[in-house]
C-alpha positions in Angstrom: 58.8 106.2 97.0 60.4 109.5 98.1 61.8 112.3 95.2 65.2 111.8 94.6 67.3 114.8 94.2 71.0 114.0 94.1 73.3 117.4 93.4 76.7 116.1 92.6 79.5 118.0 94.1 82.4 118.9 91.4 85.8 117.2 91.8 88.8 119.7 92.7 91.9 119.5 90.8 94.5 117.3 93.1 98.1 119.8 93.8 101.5 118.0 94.5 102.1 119.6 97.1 99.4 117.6 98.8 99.6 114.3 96.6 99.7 111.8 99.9 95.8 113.0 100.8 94.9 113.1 97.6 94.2 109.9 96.9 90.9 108.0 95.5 90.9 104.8 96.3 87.8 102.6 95.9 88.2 98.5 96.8 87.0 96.5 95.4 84.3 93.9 97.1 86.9 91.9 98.9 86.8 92.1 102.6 89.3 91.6 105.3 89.0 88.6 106.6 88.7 89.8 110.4 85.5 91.6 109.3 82.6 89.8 110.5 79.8 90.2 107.3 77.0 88.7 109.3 77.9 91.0 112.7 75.5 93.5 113.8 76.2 97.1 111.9 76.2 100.8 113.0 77.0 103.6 110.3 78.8 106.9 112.2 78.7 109.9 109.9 81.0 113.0 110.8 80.7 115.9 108.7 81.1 120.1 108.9 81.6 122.3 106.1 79.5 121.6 102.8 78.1 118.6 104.7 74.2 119.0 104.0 75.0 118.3 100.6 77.8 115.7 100.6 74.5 113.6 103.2 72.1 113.9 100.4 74.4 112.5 98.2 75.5 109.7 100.5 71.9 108.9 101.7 70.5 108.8 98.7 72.9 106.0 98.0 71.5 103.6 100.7 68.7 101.8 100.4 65.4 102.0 102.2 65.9 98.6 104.1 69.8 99.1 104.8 70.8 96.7 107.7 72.4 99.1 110.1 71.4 102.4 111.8 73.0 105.8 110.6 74.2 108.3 113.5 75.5 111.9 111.8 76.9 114.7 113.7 76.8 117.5 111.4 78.6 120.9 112.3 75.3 122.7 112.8 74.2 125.5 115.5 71.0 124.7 117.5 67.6 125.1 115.4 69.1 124.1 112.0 69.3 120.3 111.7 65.6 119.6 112.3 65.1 121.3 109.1 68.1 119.4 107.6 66.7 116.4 109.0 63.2 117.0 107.4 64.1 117.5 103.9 67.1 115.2 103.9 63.9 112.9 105.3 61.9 113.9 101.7 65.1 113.5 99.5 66.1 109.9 100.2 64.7 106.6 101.1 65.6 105.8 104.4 63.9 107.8 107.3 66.1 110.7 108.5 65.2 112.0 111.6 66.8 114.1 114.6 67.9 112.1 116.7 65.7 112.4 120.4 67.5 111.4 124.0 66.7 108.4 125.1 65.6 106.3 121.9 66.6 103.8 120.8 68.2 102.9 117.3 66.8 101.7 114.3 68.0 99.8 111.0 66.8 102.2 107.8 67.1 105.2 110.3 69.7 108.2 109.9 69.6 110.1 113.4 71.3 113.2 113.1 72.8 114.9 116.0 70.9 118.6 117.3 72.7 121.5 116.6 74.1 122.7 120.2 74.7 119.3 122.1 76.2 116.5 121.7 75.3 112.8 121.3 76.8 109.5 123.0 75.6 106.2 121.8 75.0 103.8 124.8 74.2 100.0 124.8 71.4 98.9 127.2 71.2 94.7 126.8 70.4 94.9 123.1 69.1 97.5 122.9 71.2 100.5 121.1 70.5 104.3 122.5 70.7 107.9 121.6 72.2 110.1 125.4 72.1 113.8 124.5 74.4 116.1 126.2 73.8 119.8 126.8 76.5 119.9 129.6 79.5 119.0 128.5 81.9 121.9 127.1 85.3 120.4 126.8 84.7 120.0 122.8 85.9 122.6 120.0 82.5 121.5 118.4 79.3 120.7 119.7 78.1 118.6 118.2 81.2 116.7 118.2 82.9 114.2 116.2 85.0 113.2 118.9 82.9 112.2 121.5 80.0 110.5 119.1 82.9 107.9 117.7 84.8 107.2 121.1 81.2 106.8 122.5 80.2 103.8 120.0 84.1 102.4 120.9 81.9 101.1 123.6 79.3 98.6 121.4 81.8 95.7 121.0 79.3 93.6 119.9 78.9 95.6 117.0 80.6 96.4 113.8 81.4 99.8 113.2 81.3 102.4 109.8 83.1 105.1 110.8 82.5 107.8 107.9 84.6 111.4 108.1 83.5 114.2 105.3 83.8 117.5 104.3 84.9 119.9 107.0 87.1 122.4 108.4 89.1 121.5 111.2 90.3 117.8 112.8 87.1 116.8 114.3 86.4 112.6 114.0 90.3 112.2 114.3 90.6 111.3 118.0 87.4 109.4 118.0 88.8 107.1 115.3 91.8 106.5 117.0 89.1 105.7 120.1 87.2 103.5 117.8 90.3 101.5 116.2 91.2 100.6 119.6 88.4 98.1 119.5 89.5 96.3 116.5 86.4 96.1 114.6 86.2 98.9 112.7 86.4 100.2 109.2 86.8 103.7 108.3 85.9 105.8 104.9 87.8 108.9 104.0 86.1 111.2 101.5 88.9 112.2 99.0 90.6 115.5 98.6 89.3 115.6 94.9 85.1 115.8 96.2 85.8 117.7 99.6 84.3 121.2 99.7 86.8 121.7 102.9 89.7 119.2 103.1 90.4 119.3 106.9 88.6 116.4 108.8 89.5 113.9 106.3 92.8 115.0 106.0 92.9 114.9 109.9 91.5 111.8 109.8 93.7 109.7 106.9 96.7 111.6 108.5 95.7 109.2 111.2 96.9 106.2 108.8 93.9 104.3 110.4 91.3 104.7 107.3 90.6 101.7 105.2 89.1 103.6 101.9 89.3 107.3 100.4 86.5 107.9 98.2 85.0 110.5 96.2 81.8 111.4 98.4 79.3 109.9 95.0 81.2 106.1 95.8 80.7 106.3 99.8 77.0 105.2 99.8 78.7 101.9 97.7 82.0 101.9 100.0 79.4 101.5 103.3 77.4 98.5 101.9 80.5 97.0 101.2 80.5 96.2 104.4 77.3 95.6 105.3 
């Protein structure tokens, strides 16, 4: 089994001023009853500022057999998340790779997104796959949020986990409004309270289309929820 190293991030005092994102909210186990338990899963991680740590925290949550594949896109320039990858990889028990164009998805496997392009998830029969993207330049971010959730809006046979974490900026807020269009999603906030940077799930619950706002130690729980 791998070494577990979990570094809990330190809770930061909620203001008035921005009570309405400020709150923690974690269901219980009860599900809508739209949501389809026995549906295939996909987990879509966006994440920026203070994110390397808020991942180890959430993948050290999940367990080594988790039904579902993980896709991140981590605001990271090129050359840096191979070695996020690698020692997320040795932190947790789920594999944690970076993700490669052209293969294809795995349960118990977090792909995250190379610094410098960006990743669309495709369906090909049932087979789920990883397009990289070193072209397009009409994203703030690249990686982006954006175009890695309005991509999977596209896998209506499955159930998607749309996660938005610490980060500067709005990024994840369009594609969610993407996703949500196809009606079977569920989307995590983490709270104001855990957030290193507040702005992409502020951006995101702003959206009023999240389903939980969690500190970022409860999101690994909030996601199996649904699985």
């Amino acid at each position: 089994m791998k070494q577990k190293i979990i570094k809990p991030l330190e809770g930061k005092k909620t203001t008035n001023k921005d009570k309405r994102y400020s709150k923690i909210e974690l269901k219980g186990s009860n599900i809508d009853s739209n949501w389809n338990l026995s549906k295939n899963k996909i987990v879509l991680i966006g994440t920026s500022t203070g994110g390397p740590s808020a991942l180890q925290t959430v993948l050290s949550g999940l367990p080594e057999k988790i039904a579902a594949s993980i896709v991140i896109v981590q605001h990271m320039p090129s050359g840096f998340t191979k070695s996020l990858a690698n020692r997320l990889n040795s932190l947790t028990n789920i594999t944690v790779k970076e993700a490669e164009n052209g293969e294809v998805l795995q349960n118990g496997t977090a792909y995250i997104t190379p610094g410098g392009c960006h990743l669309r998830i495709k369906q090909s029969g049932r087979k789920i796959l990883v397009e990289l993207d070193h072209i397009t330049k009409s994203f703030t971010h690249c990686p982006s949020v954006d175009l890695m959730f309005a991509s999977a809006s596209n896998l209506l046979e499955y159930g998607k986990i749309a996660v938005v974490m610490t980060g500067m900026g709005s990024d994840g807020s369009k594609g969610l409004i993407t996703l949500k269009k196809t009606g079977h999603v569920k989307a995590i906030a983490e709270s104001k309270e855990s957030c290193i940077v507040y702005g992409m799930p502020k951006a995101a619950i702003a959206t009023e289309l999240i389903d939980d706002i969690v500190n970022v130690e409860h999101i690994a729980k909030t996601i199996l929820k649904y699985l």
